[in-house]
N, C-alpha and C positions, 0 to 999 in steps of 0.2 A: 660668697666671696671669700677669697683668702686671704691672706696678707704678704708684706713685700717686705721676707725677714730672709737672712743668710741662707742659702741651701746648707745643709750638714753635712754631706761628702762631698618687623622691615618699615619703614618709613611709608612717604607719598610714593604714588607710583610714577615714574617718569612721563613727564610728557602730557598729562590732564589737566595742566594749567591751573591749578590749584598753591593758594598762599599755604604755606605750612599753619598759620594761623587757624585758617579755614579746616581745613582737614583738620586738625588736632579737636577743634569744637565737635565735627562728627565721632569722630572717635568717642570724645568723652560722652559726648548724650549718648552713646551704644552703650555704656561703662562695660560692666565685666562681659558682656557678647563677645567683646574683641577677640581676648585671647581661649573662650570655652565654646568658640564655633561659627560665632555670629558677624565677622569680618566677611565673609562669602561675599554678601550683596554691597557692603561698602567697596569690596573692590570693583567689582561688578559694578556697579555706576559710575565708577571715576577711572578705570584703566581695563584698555584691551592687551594689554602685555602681560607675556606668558611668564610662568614661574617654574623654577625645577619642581621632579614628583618628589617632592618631601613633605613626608605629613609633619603637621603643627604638634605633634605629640609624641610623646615616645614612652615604652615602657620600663623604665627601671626593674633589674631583675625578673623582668617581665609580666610582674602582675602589680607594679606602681604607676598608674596612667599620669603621665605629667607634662603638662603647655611645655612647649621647649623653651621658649623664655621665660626664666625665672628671677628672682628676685635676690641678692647677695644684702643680710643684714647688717653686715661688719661696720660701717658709717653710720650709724645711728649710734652709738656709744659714743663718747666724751674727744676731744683731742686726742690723736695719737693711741686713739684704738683703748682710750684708756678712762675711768668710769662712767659716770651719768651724763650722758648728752647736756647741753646748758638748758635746752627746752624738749622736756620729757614731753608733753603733750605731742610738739609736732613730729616725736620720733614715732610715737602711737597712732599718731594721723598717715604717716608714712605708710606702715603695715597694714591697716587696715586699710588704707584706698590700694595696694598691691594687690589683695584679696577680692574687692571691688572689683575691678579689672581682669582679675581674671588669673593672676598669675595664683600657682596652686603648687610651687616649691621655693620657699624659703630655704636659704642656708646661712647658715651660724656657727660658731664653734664654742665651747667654753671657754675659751682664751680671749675675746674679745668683749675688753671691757674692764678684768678680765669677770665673768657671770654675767655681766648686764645685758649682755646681748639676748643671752635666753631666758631673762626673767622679764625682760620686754617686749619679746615676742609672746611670752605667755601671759602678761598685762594686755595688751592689746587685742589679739584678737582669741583666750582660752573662753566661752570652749571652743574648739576647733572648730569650721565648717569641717562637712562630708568631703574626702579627697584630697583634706590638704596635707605637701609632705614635708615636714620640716629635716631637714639634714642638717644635721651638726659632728662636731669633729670634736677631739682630746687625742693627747699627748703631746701638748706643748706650754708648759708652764712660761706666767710671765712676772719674774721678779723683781721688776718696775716699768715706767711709758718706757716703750719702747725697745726693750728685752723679749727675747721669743727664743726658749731654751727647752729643745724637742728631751719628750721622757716616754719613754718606751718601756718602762718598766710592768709587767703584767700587772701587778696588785694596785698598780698608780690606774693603771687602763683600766680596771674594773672600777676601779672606786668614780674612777672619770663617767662611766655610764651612769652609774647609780644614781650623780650627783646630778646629769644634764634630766635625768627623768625626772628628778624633783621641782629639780627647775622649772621646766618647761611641762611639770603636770600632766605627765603620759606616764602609760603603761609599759607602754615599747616604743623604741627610735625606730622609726620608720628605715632609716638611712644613718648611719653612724660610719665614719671617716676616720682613719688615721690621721694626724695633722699633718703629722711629719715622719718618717722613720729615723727613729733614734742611733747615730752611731756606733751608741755604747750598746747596747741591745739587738740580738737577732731578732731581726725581721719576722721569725717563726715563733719567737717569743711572743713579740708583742702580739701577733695575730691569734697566735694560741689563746689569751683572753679574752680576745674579742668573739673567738668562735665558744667559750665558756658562757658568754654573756648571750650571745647566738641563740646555744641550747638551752638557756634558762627563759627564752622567752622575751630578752628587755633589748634586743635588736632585731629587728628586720633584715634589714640588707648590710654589706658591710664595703665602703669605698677606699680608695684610697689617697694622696695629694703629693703633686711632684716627684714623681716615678717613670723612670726606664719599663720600655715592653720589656727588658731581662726583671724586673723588679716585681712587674705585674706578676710574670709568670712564677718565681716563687712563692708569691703570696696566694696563688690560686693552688698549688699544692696542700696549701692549710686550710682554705676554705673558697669558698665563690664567692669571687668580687664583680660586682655591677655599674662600679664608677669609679671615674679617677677624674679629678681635678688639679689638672695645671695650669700654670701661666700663659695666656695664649691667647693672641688679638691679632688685628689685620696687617700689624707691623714687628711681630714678635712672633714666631714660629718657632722657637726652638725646639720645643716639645710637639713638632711634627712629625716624628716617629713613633710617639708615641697616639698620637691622633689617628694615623693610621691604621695602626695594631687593634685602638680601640673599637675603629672601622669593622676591623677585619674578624674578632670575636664580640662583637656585638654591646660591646661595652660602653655606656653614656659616661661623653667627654664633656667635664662644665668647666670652662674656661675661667680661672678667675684673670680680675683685673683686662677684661673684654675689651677696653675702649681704651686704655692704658693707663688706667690709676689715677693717680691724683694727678698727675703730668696728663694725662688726655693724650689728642691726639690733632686739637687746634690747629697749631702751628704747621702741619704740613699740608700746603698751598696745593697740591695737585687730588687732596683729596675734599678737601675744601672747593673746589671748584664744580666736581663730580657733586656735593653734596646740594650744591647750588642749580646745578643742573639738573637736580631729584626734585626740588621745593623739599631740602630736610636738612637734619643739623650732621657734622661727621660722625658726629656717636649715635644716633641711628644709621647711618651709613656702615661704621663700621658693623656695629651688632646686627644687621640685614645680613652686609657681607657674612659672617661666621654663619648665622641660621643659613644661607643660603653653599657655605662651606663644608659640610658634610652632615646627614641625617639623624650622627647621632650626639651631634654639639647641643649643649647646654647650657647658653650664655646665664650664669647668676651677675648681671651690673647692680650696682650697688649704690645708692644714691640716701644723700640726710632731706633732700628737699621734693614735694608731693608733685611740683612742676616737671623735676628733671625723671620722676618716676614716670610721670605720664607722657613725656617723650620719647624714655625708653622703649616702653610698650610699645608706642607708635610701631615702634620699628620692625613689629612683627608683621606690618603688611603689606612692606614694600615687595613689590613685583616687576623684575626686569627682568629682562632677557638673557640669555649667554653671551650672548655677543657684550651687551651692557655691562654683565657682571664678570669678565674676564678685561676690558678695558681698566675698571675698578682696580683690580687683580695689578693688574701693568704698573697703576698709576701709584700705587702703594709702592709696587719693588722700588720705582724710580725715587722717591721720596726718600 
């Protein structure tokens, strides 16, 4: 998950007549099946409605196999994104039922918190299970709650790697992010470190957050990028061109703020109806919608509470139609 600072320049299946109550208990006696394969036969007993050909996984950079719903750790840290949650236990009970379940990509940044984010992920579940991928991000310092001041400075970006590897007790980042691109700094700068850190072995892959396809495309000049994460939900498109682009070379799109933040998505009555019409809540509604919106979306929702984690999930198994999910579609513009 990302956060919501200044820019600088599937559910029930429809129709099986099932309580969400009821379904959500199957789900959990599945635990982690759900999202590592094992949803087949659950749907399979409870819905004959058809689903787009998108597969449940997708490859980062092409050799990171990851559930396409994943897990956004930003809301487990303190108020205001800012330090020790008030109940450290249930922010550890969080990540590790996420793991449970099945989801096998975490994301985090160093700014959130700002460290706690990835000294709690590495409390909770170090040593790692096999496959899991933790994504995190740097260069965006925060010099108090609430502050988010992008640094793009190379020697800042290195020192940023160095520091999340200690943290979070790896050898290499799997996935490492730009947070933000810095205005004060060329774009080729800051990436020039990153690709330093690349060939030193303590990156994997290298993403990038809230970017133009012209943005992407210069950063692919300096090195291969495999991700970009922007703002992007069932009523917030803006960064639909860039969705596209991602589409179009093959690049995993992780939506932060999926469901719309801390404002949700409640309040709007025509998707609230639709959601009721599924047996499910609108934030599985929405995050169906997005999995069900192009192949290479990557919802990271982001949640403090183990309830609202295991509703999220839910929502990788809703299964409707075109017809169903193009009404969905309608009923959001209209809202």
């Amino acid at each position: 998950m990302s956060d919501n600072f200044p820019e600088p320049r599937h559910e029930e299946p429809a129709g099986n007549g099932l309580t969400r109550r009821t379904f959500l208990g199957m789900i959990l006696a599945a635990g982690g099946t759900l999202l590592a394969g094992g949803s087949t036969k659950i749907l399979a007993a409870t819905s004959a409605s058809t689903s787009p050909s998108t597969s449940s996984t997708w490859r980062l950079g092409g050799d990171l196999l990851v559930h396409r719903l994943g897990f956004g750790a930003m809301r487990l840290t303190g108020e205001g994104i800012w330090g020790w949650p008030a109940d450290r236990n249930n922010a550890l009970k969080v990540l590790r039922r996420a793991v449970e379940l099945g989801v096998n990509l975490i994301d985090t940044a160093d700014a959130y918190g700002p460290e706690v984010d990835e000294l709690l992920i590495a409390e909770a579940l170090y040593p790692y299970p096999k496959g899991l991928v933790i994504a995190t991000k740097g260069g965006t310092t925060r010099p108090g709650p609430g502050q988010w001041v992008p640094n793009g400075r190379p020697q800042y970006l290195k020192g940023c790697v160095d520091k999340s590897l200690k943290r979070l007790r790896l050898e290499r980042i799997e996935l490492y992010q730009l947070h933000r691109i810095d205005p004060k700094v060329s774009l080729e700068e800051s990436l020039g470190a990153l690709k330093e850190m690349e060939g030193a072995g303590k990156i994997r892959h290298v993403g990038l957050s809230e970017v133009t396809p012209e943005e992407i495309a210069r950063a692919r000049k300096v090195l291969p990028i495999v991700s970009v994460q922007n703002q992007y939900n069932i009523n917030n498109r803006k960064w639909e061109r860039t969705l596209v682009y991602c589409e179009k070379e093959g690049l995993g799109f992780m939506p932060w703020s999926p469901i719309g933040g801390s404002r949700g998505l409640r309040e709007r009555e025509p998707l609230e109806a639709a959601a009721r019409d599924n047996h499910a809540t609108v934030a599985q509604l929405a995050l169906a919608w997005l999995l069900h919106r192009s192949p290479v979306m990557l919802p990271i929702p982001g949640t403090s509470s183990v309830a609202h984690l295991e509703e999220n999930v839910a929502a990788a198994t809703i299964s409707l139609t075109s017809a169903e999910w193009q009404k969905i579609d309608a009923l959001a513009n209209q809202a």
